[in-house]
C-alpha positions in Angstrom: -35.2 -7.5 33.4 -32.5 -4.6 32.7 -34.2 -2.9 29.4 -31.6 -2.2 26.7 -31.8 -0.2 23.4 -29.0 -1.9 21.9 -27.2 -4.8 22.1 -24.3 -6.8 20.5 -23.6 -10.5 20.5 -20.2 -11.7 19.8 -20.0 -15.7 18.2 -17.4 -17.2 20.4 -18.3 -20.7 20.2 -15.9 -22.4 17.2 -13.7 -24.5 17.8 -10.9 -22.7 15.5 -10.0 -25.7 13.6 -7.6 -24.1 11.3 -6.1 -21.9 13.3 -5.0 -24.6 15.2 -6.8 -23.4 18.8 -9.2 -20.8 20.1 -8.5 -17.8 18.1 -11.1 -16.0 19.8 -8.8 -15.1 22.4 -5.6 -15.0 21.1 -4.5 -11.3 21.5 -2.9 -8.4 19.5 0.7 -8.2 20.6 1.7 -4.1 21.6 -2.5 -3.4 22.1 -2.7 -6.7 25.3 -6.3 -7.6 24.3 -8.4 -9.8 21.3 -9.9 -8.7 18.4 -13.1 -9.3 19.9 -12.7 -6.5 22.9 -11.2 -3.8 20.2 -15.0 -5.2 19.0 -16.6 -4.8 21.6 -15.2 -1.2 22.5 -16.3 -0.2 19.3 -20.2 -1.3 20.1 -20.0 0.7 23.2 -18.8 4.0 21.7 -22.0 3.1 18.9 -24.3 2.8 21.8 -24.8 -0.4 22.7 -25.5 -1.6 26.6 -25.4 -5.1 26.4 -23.1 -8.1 25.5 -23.6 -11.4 25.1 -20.7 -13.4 24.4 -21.8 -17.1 23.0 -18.8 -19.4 23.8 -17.3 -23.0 24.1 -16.7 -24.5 27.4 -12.9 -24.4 26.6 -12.7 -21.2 26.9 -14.9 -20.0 29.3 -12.0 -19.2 32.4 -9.7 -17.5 30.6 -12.4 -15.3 29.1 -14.2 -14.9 32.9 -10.6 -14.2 34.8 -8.6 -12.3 31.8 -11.0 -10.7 29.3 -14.3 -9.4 31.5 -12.3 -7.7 34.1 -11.0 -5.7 30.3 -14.0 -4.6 29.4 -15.7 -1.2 29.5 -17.4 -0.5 32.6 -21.0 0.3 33.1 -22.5 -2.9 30.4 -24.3 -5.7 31.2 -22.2 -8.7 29.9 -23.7 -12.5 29.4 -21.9 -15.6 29.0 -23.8 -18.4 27.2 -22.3 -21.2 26.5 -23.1 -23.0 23.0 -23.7 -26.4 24.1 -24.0 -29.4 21.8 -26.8 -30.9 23.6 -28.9 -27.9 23.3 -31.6 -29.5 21.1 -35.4 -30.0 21.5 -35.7 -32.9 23.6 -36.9 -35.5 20.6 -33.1 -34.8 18.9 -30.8 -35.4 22.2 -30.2 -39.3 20.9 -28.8 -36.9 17.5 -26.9 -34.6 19.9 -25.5 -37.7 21.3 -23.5 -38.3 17.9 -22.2 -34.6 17.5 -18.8 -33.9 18.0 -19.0 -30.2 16.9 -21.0 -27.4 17.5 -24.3 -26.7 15.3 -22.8 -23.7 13.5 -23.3 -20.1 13.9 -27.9 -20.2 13.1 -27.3 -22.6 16.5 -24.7 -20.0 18.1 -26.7 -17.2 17.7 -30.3 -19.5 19.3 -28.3 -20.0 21.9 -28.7 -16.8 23.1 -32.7 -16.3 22.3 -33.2 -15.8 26.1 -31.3 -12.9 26.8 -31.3 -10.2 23.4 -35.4 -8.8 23.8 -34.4 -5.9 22.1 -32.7 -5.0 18.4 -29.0 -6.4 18.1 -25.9 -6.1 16.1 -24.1 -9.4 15.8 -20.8 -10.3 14.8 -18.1 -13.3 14.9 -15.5 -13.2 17.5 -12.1 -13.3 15.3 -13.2 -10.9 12.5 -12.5 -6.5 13.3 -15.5 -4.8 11.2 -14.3 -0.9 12.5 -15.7 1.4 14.7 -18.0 3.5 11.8 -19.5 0.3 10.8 -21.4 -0.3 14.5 -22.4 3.3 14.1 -23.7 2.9 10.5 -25.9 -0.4 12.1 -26.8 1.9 15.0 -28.1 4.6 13.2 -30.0 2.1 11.1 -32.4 1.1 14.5 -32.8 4.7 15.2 -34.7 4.8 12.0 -35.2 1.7 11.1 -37.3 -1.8 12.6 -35.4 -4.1 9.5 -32.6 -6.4 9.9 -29.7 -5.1 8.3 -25.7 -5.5 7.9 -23.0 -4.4 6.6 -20.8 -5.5 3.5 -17.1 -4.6 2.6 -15.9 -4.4 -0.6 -14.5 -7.2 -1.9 -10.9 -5.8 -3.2 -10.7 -5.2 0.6 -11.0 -8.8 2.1 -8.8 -10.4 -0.5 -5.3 -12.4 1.2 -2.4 -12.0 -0.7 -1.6 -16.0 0.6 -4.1 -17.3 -2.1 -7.5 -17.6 -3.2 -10.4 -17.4 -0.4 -14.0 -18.0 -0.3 -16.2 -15.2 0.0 -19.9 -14.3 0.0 -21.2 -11.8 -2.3 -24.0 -9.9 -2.2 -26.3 -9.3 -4.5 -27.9 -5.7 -4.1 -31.0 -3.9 -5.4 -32.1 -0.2 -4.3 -29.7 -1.0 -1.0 -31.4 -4.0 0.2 -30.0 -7.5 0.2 -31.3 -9.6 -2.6 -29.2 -12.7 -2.3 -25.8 -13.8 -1.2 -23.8 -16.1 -3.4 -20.9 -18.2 -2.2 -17.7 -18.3 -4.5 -14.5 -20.0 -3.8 -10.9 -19.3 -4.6 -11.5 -15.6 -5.0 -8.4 -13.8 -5.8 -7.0 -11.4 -8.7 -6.1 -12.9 -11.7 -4.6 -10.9 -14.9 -6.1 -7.5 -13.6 -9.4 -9.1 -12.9 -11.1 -10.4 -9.5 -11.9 -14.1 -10.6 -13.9 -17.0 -8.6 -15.6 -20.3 -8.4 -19.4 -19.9 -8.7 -21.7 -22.5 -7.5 -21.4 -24.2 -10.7 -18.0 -24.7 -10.2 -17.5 -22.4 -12.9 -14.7 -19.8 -13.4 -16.0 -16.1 -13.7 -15.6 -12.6 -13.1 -16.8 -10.9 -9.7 -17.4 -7.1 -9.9 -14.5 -5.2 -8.6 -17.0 -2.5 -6.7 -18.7 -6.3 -5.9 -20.0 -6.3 -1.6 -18.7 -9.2 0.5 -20.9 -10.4 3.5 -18.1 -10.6 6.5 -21.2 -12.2 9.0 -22.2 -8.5 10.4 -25.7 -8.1 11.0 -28.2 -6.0 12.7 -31.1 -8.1 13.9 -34.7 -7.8 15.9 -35.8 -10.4 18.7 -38.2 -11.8 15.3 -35.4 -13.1 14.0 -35.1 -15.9 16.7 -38.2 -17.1 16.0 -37.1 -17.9 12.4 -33.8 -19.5 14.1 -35.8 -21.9 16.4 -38.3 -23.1 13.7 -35.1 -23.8 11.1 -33.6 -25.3 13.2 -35.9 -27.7 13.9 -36.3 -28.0 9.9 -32.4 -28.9 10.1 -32.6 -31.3 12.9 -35.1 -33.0 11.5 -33.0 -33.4 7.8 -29.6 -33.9 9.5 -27.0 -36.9 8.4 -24.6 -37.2 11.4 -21.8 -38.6 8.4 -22.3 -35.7 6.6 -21.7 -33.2 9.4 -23.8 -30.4 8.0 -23.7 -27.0 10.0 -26.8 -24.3 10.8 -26.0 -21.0 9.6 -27.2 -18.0 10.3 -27.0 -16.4 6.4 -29.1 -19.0 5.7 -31.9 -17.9 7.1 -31.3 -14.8 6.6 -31.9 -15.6 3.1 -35.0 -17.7 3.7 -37.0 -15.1 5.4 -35.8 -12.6 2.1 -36.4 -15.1 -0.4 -40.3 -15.6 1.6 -40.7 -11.8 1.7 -40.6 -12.0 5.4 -38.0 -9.3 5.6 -36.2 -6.7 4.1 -32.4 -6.4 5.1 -31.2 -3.0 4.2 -27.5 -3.1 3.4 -24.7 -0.5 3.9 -21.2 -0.1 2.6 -18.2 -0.2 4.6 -16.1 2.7 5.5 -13.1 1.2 6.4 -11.3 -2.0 5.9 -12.1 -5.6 7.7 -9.8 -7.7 9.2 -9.9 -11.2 9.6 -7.9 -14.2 11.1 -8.5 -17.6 9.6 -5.1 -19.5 10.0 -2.4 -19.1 12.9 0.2 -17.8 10.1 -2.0 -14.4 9.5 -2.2 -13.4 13.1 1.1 -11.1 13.2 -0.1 -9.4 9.8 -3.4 -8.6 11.0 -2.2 -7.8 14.3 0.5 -5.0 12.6 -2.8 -3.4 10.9 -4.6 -3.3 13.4 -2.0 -1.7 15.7 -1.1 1.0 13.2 -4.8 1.6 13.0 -5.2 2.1 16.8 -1.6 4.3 17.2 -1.4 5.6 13.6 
């Protein structure tokens, strides 16, 4: 087994829904490659040696004959393939009745077998920056705690409407908690949103969004198998519930099993959610990389 000190696994595996097909390799027009490599290029300027891409079946040739033979030489790269049928044996009859993945706590299990060492992980369709993989590989060089990074909330706002955003709630630069609000967007001057309640209020304009980037140790798959059990066990096939990943991340805080130290972005996420935001973000992004 090839010993790394880093590594970085890239959640490949939804089925982009509302983007209306796999986003995860839909590339940048003028830069000829995905958000994901521009990713991935990134990790391996931070440091890291290994990726492990965790992907649908769908997707799986074009990413094997077009993507790989882009990447940086010199890293080891894994495909694993999240699989709906990759349950304990006593939930296959369950698996049977699925007709989407698990969700991103499932994504990320899926590749228990090959990460032995710490890990930076990130979703596919979402460009974090190249200083924030340095800030998370600093972190390990000092560091054994999971960690991640959050971006400023002003920054990951759309000007097409409201949108739902995680918050983080901070103390002494760990993570305390991440509440969900909905239909965040500026409103008379303000930064308003839905709270859990359902009820209208104020977010903090200086205010942390989590944008799913976090720096993990092999303990945290541990945590992942044994929830998701928990979840299997609980699951309604109507209901269509998903296992994710800031969930137990927030289990293992809220049970004082771990501190997650968080840092601040340096520069500006970008994100594509539907099919219509592709050619702004892809502008921005190819300003960023040719000024």
């Amino acid at each position: 087994m090839k010993k790394h000190h880093l590594s970085l696994v890239v959640l490949a595996g939804g089925l982009g829904t509302r983007f209306g097909g796999n986003k995860q390799i839909a590339e940048i027009a003028g830069l000829g490659c995905t958000i994901m490599e521009l990713s991935i290029a990134d990790a391996v300027a931070a440091g890291v040696t290994q990726v492990v891409l965790v992907i649908n079946q769908a997707v799986r040739s074009e990413i094997e004959q077009v993507i790989l033979p882009r990447l940086p030489m010199g890293i080891d790269v894994v495909l694993v393939e999240q699989r709906i049928d990759l349950v304990p044996e006593q939930f296959q009859l369950l698996a049977q009745q699925r007709s989407k993945p698990w969700g991103t706590g499932h994504a990320l299990l899926c590749a228990k077998d090959h990460v032995h060492n710490p890990a930076i992980v990130i979703t596919a369709d979402d460009y974090y920056g190249a200083s924030s993989f340095l800030l998370l590989a600093e972190h390990f060089k000092n560091l054994t705690s999971w960690a991640m990074v959050g971006y400023p909330i002003i920054d990951t706002l759309s000007d097409q409407g409201g949108v739902n955003r995680g918050v983080c709630q901070v103390k002494n630069n760990q993570l305390i908690d991440v509440v969900e609000y909905l239909n965040i967007q500026h409103e008379n001057g303000q930064i308003m949103g839905d709270n859990p309640q359902g009820l209208r209020e104020q977010i903090a304009v200086d205010a942390l969004a989590s944008m799913s980037f976090w720096a993990i140790t092999p303990t945290f798959f541990d945590r992942l198998e044994a929830g998701f059990d928990e979840f299997l066990q609980k699951y309604d096939n109507g209901v269509r519930m998903e296992y994710y990943l800031p969930d137990q991340v927030q289990q293992a805080i809220t049970s004082n099993q771990q501190i997650v130290t968080i840092y601040s972005a340096k520069e500006s996420w970008y994100g594509v959610t539907y099919k219509s935001e592709l050619q702004d973000v892809t502008g921005k992004l190819y300003e960023l990389r040719h000024g």
